[in-house]
Steps between C-alpha positions, in 0.01 A plus 500: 500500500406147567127616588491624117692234354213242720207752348662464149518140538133435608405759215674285264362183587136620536574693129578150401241301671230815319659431192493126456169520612313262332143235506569154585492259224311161585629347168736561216433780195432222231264366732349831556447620146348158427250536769425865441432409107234230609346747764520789217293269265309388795435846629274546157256317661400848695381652183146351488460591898633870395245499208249358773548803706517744199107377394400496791614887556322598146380267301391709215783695444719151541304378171556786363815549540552150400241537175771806396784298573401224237401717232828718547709167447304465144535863391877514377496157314128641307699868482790271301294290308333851346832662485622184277169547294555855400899429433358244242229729364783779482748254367230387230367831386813724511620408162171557313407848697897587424430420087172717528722816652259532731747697744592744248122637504388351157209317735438518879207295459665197326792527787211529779355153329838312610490624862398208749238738654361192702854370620585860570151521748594170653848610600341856647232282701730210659747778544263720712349191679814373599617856681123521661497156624846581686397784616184301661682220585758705710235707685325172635788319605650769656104571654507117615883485612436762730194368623714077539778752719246677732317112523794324583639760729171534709503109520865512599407747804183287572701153489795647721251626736403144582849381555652452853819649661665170425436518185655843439818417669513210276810598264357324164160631557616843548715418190199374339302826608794730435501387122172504428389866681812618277363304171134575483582829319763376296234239386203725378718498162428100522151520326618698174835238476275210510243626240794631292654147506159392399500719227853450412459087451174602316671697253743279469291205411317728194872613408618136474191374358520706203851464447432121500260532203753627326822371619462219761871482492581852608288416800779200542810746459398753701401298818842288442708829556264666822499160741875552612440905573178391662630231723822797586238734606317253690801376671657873575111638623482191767843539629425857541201418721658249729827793502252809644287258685843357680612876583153642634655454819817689438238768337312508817807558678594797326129619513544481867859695480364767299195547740750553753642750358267670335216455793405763761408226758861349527612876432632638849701190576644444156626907535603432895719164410627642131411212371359672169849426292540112678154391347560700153829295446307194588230603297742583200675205526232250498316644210837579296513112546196471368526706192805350388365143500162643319761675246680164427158323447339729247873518305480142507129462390557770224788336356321143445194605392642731275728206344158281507297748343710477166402145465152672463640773260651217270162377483307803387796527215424137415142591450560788294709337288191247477270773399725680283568143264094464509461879381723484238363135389196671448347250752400784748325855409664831655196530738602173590849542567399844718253279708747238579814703561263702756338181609831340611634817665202508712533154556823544620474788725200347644688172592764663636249767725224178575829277616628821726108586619381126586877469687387838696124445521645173695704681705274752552254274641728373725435781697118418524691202653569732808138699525342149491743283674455785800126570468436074533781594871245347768517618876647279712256563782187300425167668517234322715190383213286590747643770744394543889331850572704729680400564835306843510639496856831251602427343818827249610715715235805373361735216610801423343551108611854382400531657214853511291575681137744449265586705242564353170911410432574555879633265721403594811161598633368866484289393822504197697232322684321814607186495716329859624140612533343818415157542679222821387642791643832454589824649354807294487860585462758297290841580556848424430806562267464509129487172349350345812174400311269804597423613140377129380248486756338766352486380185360133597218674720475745166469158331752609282638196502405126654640363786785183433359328780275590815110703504450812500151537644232799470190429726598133515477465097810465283624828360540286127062429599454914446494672172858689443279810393303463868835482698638758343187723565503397882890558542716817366858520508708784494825360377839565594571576156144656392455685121583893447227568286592750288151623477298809683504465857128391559577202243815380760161490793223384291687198368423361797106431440490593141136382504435794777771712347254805457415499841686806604426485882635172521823644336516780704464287840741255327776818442448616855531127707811520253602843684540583101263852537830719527664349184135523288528831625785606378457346118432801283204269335405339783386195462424483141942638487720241348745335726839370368724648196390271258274701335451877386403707830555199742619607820787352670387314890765371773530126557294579843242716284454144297445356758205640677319536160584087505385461856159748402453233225503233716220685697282537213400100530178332646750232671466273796870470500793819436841384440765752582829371338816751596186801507712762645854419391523836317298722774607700766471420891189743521316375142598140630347490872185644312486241288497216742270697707232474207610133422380431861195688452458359191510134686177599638306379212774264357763313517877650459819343434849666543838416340770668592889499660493744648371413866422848620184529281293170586483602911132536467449156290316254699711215455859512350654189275873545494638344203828373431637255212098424367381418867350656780736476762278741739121613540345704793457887540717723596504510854521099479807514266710772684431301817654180299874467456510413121572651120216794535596645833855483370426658194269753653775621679728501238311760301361697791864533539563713220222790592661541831 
């Protein structure tokens, strides 16, 4: 009873801690929305890069597009001006064609004299323009929106390629790159709003232009009673920004609870721990939070702008009143009245929609904020102008000469003062517990990262005097933690020298130093079957059967140096003692490194660094270490313990 009644407690407080989830806040709301409102307004000043990249994408069909655009916003104010024409014509002739009879058949042709035949034409070829032009219009915007997504997407895969490690683990650049991978579709729409805004203040203009000729003071009325629904709607659209971008990390949250659910990686353990129902109620919770407080914002925007919006309704009964007292004055003529009356409705829908659009054009270019705030994310690891050849043969190797790391936001050091050599032909062994500093080494040598303080030498030059592209050419990793790909079989080798990634003896030599022949073997398609459930016909592969098509990857490089992080933590005894038997061989032509903590498997290294708390505490081979009281002879014997 008191284990459940501890359980239900530590349920309830993590439900809580889930629920109240929520961003920090580095200054007040008020301070917030006024920011947000100048960075909205500010953010507008993306729109002539994002016509920039539009032109230079097509620039015929941008003029165009834009050539439509303008003569579109002219169209409905000419179609009106006609339309008030033939109401006056009408309005003119009707009683004289209704004293000759001419509907009762006593003359056709009189009756067909009072027709506006020309007006009539006029109305049938705006009319038909207008639809044609739309129709044009929409197929080249949508043409060049989909061309701006597959641009900015490629550039976005380009520009992230460039980035370091550090940069990735980064929180606000992976926010920045999080947003703007998610955005890029969302903004293909972005061209047509802009031009339709463009169109929309065009129109406008012509609208309130000719109502100005005739009634300068209508113009006066019916701005008086829009400005407080437009500064409403400009107020309720900003908060609404800084409100969704304050919970995107509560929506990443429950992004990452749903993929835990509903994810066959996390599948198994999820099932094993029934922890399905835990992470639903979390999941529920969070988001029934955030429904409720979306609920209370759109009641509350609703009910003021609806209050706000009679202001503008008082207006347009103002007007009318206006025109009505000018018709029946005799001051204005029927054709007059109809153009006005539609002139000011126009008006004021297009006020009210120009006022909501500029408010979300701003917003939406906001999000341009994140493509371009992460495509001008620099590396932190400087590029040498004018990089060192790599050696087409190492001669002195590598030295590590006091060399420390610290990862950004930690305390402590990841390594500390660290010195080691790693001479043309050797394999070395790296070993400790987890934590101990074995993985960062790797990615320093990897360059994945620069050192805090201390050299890392290759040949005598400094590793940051190479080109990253060179290093990474000369040295392959196979990661602790290396990718699934979810692709045919041959693709999980050939990744490993894409440029040679046709050369099917070298993937065939790579599968078998990988001992990986039985398991190609065995695949139905071989090796153009696909591996992994992802997609249709995929084939599902052990954590061990990863493995050696991660390790045959690894043997698919040109390198000078192999790095073997963790290579055979998912093998068996047999698949593992075969796969440092080739590592040594493979040492014949190249450099090896080994991580690993488990002690058993780095016997046949030629010089062991025992790790422990980001130092090397030991070095020597085996025989020297067992013969040494000390951590590695003690921990040797701790886990040759356990097969005894």
């Amino acid at each position: 009873m008191e284990i459940c009644a501890s359980n239900h407690q530590h349920s309830h407080k993590l439900k809580a801690m889930i629920t109240d989830f929520q961003p920090p806040h580095g200054s007040s709301d008020a301070d917030n929305r006024r920011k947000d409102r100048l960075r909205k307004l500010g953010a507008l000043s993306n729109a002539p890069r994002f016509f920039k990249d539009i032109w230079r994408i097509n620039r015929s069909m941008f003029v165009a597009t834009i050539f439509l655009r303008v003569v579109r916003s002219a169209l409905p104010v000419l179609l009106l001006l006609v339309t008030k024409r033939v109401i006056d014509v009408v309005a003119h002739q009707a009683p004289l064609a209704r004293s000759l009879r001419c509907f009762h058949g006593v003359s056709l042709q009189v009756c067909d004299a009072f027709i506006p035949w020309t007006q009539l034409i006029w109305v049938f070829v705006i009319a038909v323009t207008s639809l044609t032009f739309g129709k044009i219009s929409s197929l080249l915007e949508s043409i060049l929106g989909g061309s701006y997504q597959h641009t900015a997407s490629v550039a976005l895969m380009r520009h992230a390629s460039t980035l370091d490690l550090s940069s990735f683990e980064n929180p606000k650049v992976q926010d920045q790159l999080d947003r703007a991978r998610k955005q890029i579709a969302a903004r293909t729409p972005l061209l047509a709003q802009s031009l339709s805004q463009i169109q929309s203040s065009l129109t406008l203009f012509a609208y309130a232009t000719g109502v100005a000729l005739y009634a300068p003071k209508l113009i006066v009325i019916i701005v008086l009673g829009w400005i407080p629904a437009a500064l409403c709607g400009m107020h309720f659209n900003t908060v609404s920004y800084i409100e969704e971008k304050n919970k995107l990390p509560q929506r990443r949250y429950l992004d990452y609870l749903r993929n835990l659910v509903a994810s066959s990686a996390p599948a198994k353990e999820i099932k094993g721990y029934r922890l399905a129902d835990y992470f639903i109620e979390q999941y529920a919770s969070l988001s029934n939070a955030l429904h409720k407080q979306e609920t209370h914002f759109v009641l509350r925007r609703t009910l003021v702008t609806s209050l706000l919006s009679c202001l503008g309704a008082i207006a347009q009964l103002c007007a009318y009143l206006y025109l009505i007292v000018a018709v029946m004055g005799g001051g204005l003529s029927i054709g007059g009245f109809a153009f006005l009356v539609m002139s000011l409705l126009r008006i004021t829908n297009l006020m009210q929609s120009s006022t909501t659009g500029l408010t979300q054009l701003a917003s939406q270019a906001l999000y341009l904020d994140d493509l371009y705030d992460f495509l001008s994310e620099k590396s932190r690891m400087t590029e040498a102008l004018s990089p060192r050849p790599f050696p087409q043969r190492m001669q002195s190797g590598v030295e590590f000469r006091n060399v420390s790391f610290e990862y950004t936001g930690a305390h402590t050091h990841a390594i500390n003062d660290i010195s080691f050599t790693l001479r043309p032909g050797e394999v070395i062994a790296f070993v400790g517990e987890n934590g101990a500093g074995k993985s960062t080494i790797v990615k320093l040598l990897s360059r994945m990262y620069d050192a805090t303080s201390g050299s890392i030498l290759i040949d005598g030059a400094d590793i940051s005097d190479y080109s990253t592209d060179d290093i990474r050419s000369n040295i392959v990793t196979t990661h602790q933690d290396f990718i699934r790909y979810q692709l045919r079989a041959i693709d999980n080798v050939r990744f490993g020298d894409i440029l040679d990634g046709a050369n099917e003896e070298r993937i065939h030599r790579s599968i078998d130093y990988a001992s990986a022949a039985a398991l190609i073997a065995k695949l139905k398609g071989g090796l153009r079957q696909i591996v992994g459930h992802l997609f249709e016909g995929g084939v599902g592969l052990s954590g061990g059967e990863w493995q050696k098509l991660a390790i045959a990857r690894s043997y698919m490089g040109r390198a000078q140096i192999y790095i073997f992080d963790e290579p055979t933590a998912s093998l068996d005894a047999k698949s593992e003692q075969a796969t440092f038997s080739r590592i040594k061989e493979l040492a014949r032509g190249a450099s090896a490194v080994i991580i690993s903590h488990r002690f058993s498997t780095v016997r046949m290294a030629d010089r062991i660094y025992v790790m422990d708390g980001g130092k090397i505490i030991q070095a020597g081979t085996h025989e020297q270490l067992m013969a040494t009281p000390g951590s590695y002879s003690d921990l040797f014997t701790l886990q040759a313990a356990g097969y005894r």
